[in-house]
C-alpha positions as CSV (number, residue, x, y, z in Angstrom):
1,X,3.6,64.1,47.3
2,X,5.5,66.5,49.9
3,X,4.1,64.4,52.6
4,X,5.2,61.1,51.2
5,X,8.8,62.5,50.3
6,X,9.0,63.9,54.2
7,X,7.9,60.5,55.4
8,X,10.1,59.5,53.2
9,X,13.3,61.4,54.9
10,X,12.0,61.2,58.3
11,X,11.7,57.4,58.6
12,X,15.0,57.5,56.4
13,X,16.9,59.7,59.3
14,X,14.9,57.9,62.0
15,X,15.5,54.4,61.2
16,X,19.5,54.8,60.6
17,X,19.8,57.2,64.1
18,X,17.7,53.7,65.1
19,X,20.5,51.3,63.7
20,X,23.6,53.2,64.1
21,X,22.8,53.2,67.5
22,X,21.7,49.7,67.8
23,X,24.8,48.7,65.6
24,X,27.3,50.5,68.0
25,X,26.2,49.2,70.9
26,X,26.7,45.6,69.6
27,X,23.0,45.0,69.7
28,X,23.1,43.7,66.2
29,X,25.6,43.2,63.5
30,X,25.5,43.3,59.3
31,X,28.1,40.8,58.4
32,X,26.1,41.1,55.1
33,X,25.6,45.1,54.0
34,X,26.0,47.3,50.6
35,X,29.6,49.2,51.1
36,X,30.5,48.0,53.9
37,X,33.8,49.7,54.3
38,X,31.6,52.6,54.6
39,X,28.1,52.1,56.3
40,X,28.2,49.5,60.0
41,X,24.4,49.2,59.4
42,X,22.1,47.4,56.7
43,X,22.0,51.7,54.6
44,X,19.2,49.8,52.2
45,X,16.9,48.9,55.1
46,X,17.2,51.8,56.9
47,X,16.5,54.5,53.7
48,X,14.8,52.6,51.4
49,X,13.1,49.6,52.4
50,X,12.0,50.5,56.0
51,X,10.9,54.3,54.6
52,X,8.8,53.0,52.2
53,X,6.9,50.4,54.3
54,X,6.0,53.3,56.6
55,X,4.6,56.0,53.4
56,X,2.3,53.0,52.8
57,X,1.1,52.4,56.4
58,X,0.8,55.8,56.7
59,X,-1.6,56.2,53.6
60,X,-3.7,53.0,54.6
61,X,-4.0,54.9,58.4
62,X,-4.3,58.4,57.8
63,X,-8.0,59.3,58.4
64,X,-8.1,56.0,61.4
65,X,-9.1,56.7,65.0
66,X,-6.3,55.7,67.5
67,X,-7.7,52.3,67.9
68,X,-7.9,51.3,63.9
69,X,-4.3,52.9,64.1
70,X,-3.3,50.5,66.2
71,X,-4.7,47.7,64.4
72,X,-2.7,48.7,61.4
73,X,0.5,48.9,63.4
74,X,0.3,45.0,64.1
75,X,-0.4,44.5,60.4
76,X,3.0,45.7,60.1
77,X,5.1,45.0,63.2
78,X,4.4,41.2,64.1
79,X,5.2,40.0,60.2
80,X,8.3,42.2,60.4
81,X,9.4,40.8,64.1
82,X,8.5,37.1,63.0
83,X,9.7,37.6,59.7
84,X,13.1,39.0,61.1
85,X,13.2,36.3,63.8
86,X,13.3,33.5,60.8
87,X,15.9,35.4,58.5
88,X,18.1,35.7,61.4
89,X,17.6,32.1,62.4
90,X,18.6,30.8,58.7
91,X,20.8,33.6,56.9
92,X,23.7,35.4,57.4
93,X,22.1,38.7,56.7
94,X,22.1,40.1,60.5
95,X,23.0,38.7,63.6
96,X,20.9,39.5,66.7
97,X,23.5,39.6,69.9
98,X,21.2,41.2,72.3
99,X,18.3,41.9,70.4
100,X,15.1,39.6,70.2
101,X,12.0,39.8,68.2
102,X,10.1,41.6,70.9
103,X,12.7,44.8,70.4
104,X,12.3,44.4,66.8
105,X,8.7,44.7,67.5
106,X,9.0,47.5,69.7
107,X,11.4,49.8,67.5
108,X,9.0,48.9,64.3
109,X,6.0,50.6,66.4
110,X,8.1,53.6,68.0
111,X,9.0,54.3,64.8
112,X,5.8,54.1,63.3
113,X,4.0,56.0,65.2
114,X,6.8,58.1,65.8
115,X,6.2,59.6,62.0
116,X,3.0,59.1,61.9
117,X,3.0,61.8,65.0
118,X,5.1,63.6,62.5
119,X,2.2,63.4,60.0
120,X,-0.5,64.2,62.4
121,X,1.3,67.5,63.4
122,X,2.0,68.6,59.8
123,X,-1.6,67.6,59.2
124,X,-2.9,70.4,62.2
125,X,-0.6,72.8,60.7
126,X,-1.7,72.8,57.5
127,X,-5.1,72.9,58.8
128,X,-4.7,75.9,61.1
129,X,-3.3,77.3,58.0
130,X,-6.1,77.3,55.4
131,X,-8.5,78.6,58.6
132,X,-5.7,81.6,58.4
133,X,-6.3,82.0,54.7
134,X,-9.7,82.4,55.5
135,X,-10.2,85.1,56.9
């Protein structure tokens, strides 16, 4: 549970760094956004939607080799880019000035593996601490 609520936060705090930058540098635009007197970016995608996508990918790839991680990642990433691509195409959700697919792509993965880095670490420590205990 305290793994999944600081996946949770991390991709949360990631993701919106991600967007506000992305946002402010005309990249992309939310014409469509909860509070948007308040929030430039999509807040939903970026703490909720985004976060919680990347717990689950975590848990499906958290005893995988590098190789099977990778594998996973694409599971993930290319239905997001394409998926993105086509709600961009035919809503007025988002509007991609000078941002593609391929940079949707590349964020989704940086950011995944980003926290999954994240979980990796937390994983040694805790490790190095029950060998502590130990003894």
């Amino acid at each position: 549970m305290r793994e999944n609520l600081l996946i949770l936060f991390s991709k949360g705090v990631l993701a919106t760094l991600i967007d506000a930058y992305v946002v402010g540098t005309k990249r992309v635009e939310y014409p469509v956004r909860p509070f948007p007197k308040i929030f430039k970016t999509n807040i939903i995608y970026d703490i909720l939607f985004f976060p919680i996508l990347s717990v689950i990918w975590v848990k499906i790839s958290y005893n995988d080799k590098f190789s099977k991680i990778l594998l996973k990642s694409l599971i993930f990433s290319v239905p997001m880019s394409i998926g993105q691509w086509i709600m961009e195409k035919n809503t007025r959700l988002f509007k991609w000035n000078k941002w593609s697919p391929f940079h949707t792509f590349a964020s989704v993965n940086f950011t995944l593996f980003t926290i999954r880095g994240f979980v990796g670490l937390l994983k040694q420590i805790d490790q190095f601490k029950g060998k502590q205990n130990i003894t």
